[in-house]
NUVOZA-199711 format. One record per residue (C-alpha): x, y, z. Coordinates in nm, 4 decimals. Example, Ala and Ser with C-alpha at 12.3 -4.5 7.8 and 13.67 -1.06 7.14 Angstrom:
% residues 2
east|north|up
1.2300|-0.4500|0.7800
1.3670|-0.1060|0.7140
This chain:
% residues 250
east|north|up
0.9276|-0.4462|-1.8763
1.1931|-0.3981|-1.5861
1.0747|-0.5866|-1.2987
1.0754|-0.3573|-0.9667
0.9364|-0.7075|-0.7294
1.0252|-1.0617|-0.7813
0.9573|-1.2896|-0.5762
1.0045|-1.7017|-0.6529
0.8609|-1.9917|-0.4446
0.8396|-1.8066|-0.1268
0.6459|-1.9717|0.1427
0.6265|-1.8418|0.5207
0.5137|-2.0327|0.8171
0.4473|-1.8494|1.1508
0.4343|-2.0457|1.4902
0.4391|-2.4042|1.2543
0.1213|-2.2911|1.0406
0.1652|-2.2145|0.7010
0.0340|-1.8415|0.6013
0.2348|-1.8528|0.2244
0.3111|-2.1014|0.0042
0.4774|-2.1082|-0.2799
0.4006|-1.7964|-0.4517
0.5403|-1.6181|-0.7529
0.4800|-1.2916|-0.8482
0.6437|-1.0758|-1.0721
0.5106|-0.6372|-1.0527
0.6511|-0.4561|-1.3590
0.7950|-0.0552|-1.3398
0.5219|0.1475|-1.3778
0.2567|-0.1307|-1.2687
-0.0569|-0.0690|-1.0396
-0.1503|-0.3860|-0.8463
-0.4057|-0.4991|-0.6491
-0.3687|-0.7584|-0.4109
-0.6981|-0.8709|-0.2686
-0.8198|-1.1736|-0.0246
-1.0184|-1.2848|0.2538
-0.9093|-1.1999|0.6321
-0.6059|-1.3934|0.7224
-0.5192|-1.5037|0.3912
-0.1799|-1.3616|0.4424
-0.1789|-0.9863|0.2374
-0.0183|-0.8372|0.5141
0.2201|-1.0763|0.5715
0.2896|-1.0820|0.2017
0.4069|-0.6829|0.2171
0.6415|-0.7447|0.5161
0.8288|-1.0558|0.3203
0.8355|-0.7899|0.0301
0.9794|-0.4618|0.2481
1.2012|-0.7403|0.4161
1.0455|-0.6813|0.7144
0.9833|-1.0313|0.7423
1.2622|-1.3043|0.6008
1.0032|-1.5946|0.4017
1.0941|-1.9773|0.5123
1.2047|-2.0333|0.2077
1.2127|-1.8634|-0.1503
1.3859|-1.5745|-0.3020
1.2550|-1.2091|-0.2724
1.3985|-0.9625|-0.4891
1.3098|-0.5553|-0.4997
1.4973|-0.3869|-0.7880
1.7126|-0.6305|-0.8489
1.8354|-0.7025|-0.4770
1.7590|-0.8083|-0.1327
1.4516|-0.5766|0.0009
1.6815|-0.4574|0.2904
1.8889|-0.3472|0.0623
1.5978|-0.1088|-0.1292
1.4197|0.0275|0.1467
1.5188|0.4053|0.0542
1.3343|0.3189|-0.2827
1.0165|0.1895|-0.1054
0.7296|0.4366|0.0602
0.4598|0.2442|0.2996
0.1554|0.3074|0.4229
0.0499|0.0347|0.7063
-0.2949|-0.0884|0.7642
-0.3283|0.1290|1.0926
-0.1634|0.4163|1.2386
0.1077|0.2823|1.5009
0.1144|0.6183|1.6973
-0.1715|0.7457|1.9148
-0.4078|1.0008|1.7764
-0.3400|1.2348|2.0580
0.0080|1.1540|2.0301
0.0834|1.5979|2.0233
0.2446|1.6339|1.6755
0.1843|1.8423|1.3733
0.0925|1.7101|1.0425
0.4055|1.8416|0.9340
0.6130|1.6580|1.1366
0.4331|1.3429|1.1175
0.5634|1.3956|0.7510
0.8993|1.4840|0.8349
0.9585|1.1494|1.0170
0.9623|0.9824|0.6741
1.2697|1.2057|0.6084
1.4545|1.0096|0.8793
1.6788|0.7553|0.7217
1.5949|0.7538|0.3520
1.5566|1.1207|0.3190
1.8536|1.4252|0.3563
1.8718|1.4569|0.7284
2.2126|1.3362|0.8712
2.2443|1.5389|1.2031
2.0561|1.5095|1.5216
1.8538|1.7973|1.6459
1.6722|1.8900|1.3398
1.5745|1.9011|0.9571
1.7646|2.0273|0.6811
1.5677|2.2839|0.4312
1.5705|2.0414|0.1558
1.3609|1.7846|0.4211
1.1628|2.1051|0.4651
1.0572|2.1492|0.1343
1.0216|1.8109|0.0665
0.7919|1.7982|0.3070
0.5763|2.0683|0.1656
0.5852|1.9253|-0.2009
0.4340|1.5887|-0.0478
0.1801|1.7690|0.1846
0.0634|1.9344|-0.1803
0.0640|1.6435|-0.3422
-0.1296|1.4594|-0.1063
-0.3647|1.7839|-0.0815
-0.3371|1.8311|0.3307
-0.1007|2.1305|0.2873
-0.3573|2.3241|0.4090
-0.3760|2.1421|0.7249
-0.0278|2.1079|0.7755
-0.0100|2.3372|1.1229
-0.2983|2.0899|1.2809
-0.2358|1.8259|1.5575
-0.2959|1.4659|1.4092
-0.5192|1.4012|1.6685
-0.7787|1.7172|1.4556
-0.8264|1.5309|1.1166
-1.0797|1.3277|0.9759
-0.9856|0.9618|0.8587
-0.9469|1.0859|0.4868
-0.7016|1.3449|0.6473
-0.5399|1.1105|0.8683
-0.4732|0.8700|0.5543
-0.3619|1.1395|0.3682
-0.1094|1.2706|0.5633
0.0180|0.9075|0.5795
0.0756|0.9207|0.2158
0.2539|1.1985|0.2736
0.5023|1.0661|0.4839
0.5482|0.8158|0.2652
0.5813|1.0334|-0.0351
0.8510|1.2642|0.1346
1.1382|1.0382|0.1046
1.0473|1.0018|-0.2691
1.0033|0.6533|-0.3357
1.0189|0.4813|-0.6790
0.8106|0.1844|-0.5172
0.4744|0.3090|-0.2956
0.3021|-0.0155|-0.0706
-0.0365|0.0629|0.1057
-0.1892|-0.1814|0.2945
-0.5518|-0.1050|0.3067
-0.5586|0.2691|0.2589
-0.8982|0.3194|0.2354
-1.0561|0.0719|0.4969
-1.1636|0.3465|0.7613
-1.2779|0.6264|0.5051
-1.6760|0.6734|0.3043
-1.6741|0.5777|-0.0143
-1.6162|0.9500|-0.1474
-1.2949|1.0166|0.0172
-1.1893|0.6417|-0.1134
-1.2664|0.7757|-0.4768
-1.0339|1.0592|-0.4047
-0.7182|0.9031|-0.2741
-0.7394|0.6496|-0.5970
-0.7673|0.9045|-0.7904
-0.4312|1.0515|-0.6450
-0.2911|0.6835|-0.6686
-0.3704|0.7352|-1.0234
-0.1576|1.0270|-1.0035
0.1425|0.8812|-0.9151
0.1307|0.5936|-1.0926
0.2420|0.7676|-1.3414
0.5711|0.8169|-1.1984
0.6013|0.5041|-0.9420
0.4804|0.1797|-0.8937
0.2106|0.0687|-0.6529
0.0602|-0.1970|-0.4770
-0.2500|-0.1592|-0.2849
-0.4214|-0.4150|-0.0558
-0.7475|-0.3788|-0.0752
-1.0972|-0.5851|0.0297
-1.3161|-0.4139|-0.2626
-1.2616|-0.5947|-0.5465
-1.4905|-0.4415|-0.7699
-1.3977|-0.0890|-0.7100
-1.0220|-0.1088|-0.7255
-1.0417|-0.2876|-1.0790
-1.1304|0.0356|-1.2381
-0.7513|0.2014|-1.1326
-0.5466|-0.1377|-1.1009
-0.3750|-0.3180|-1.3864
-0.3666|-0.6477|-1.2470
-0.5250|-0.8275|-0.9580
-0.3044|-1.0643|-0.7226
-0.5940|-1.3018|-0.5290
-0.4101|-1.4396|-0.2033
-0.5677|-1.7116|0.0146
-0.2489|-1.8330|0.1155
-0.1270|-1.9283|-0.2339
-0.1369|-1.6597|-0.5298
-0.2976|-1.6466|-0.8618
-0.2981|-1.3042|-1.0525
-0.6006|-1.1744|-1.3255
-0.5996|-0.8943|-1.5470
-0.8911|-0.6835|-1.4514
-1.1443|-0.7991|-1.6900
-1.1046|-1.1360|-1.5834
-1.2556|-1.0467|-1.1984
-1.5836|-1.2469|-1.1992
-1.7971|-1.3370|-0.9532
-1.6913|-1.7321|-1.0144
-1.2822|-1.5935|-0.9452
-1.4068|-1.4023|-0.6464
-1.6228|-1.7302|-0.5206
-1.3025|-1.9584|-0.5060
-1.0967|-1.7419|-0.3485
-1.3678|-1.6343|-0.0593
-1.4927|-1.9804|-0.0516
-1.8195|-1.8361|-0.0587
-2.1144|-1.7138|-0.2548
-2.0734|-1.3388|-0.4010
-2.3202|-1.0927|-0.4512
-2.3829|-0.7935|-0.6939
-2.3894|-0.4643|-0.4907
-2.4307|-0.0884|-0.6212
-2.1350|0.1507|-0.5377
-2.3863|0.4505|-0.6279
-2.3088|0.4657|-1.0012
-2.1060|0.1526|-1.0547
-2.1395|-0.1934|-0.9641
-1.8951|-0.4036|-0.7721
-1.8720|-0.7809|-0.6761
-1.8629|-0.8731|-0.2588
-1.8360|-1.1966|-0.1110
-2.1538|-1.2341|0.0942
């Protein structure tokens, strides 16, 4: 399998303390990881050294085959929380049209192209708020919100698709729907997802990277509750997501 993120003894140390060390991970084309851990274990830190938006201490990061700067058109990402104020006046559509800046068709100042247009409209489809395309940001529910910032990250059409957790603000319904469009488009990209609910992302992920500064990676049926108890540091408990069961530290 063609690997689209390598990434070989890479360590990172903010302000002298050490947040990574030493890890190696390897996501195949076509892969859906999970990358999971307690609060400050580093998983956000992690997807900046891998979008390059952070250069590791030492190590060697490689997305399809080169330095990440140098694959950021490939890459779509969806941060942990929205940088822009929700009454920030803006349409969902052009909230999705910013991803088009760059990576996308647009070369001239003072507007968007018709391709950026449309490809605007296929992602807005995609991520089912095409309907709500017209409203101000500031009008949708979290699910919408998160949504729409698929969408922007789906415009520029990305080979690679990084969410850092998408799902932390939405109910449990609306979190079955948008893995169920991750799903989707796994077929057709690769994805990694940071997520705090182990046991319900193991039913759509292949793999499962636990970070607690260092990295060890499962296959999904090897997620038990004595895995999830090293890497919390903690006891775990059994609790019921309605019909199906997940493991929580607690």
């Amino acid at each position: 399998m063609t690997a689209v993120i390598e990434l070989n003894e890479v360590s990172f140390t903010y302000t002298g303390q050490l947040v990574l060390e030493d890890i190696d991970l390897t996501v195949g084309d076509g892969e859906f990881l999970g990358l999971v851990g307690p609060n400050a274990s580093g998983k956000s830190t992690l997807l900046k050294v891998i979008l390059g938006l952070l250069r590791p201490t030492r190590g060697r990061v490689r997305v399809f085959g080169r330095p990440p700067s140098e694959s950021r058109k490939a890459i779509g990402y969806v941060p942990q929380f929205a940088t822009f104020r929700r009454d920030f006046p803006i349409s969902v559509t052009d909230m999705v049209l910013l991803g088009r800046l760059g990576g996308g068709a647009t070369r001239n100042l003072g507007g968007y192209r018709a391709a950026d247009r449309r490809a605007a409209a296929e992602a807005m489809a995609e991520a089912q708020v095409f309907d709500v395309r017209t409203r101000p940001i500031g009008t949708l529910s979290g699910g919408q919100l998160q949504r729409a910032l698929v969408a922007r990250a789906l415009v520029s059409n990305p080979r690679l698709l990084i969410l850092d957790e998408p799902t932390a603000n939405i109910d449990v319904m609306a979190e079955e729907d948008i893995f169920g469009l991750f799903r989707r488009l796994n077929e057709r990209m690769t994805i990694v997802v940071v997520s705090h609910d182990v046991g319900f992302i193991t039913k759509y992920v292949h793999r499962v990277a636990c970070l607690n500064r260092t990295l060890v990676c499962h296959q999904t049926g090897a997620i038990t509750g004595e895995v999830i108890e090293q890497l919390y540091g903690m006891p775990v408990r059994l609790i019921d997501h309605g019909h199906q069961s997940g493991v929580h530290p607690g």
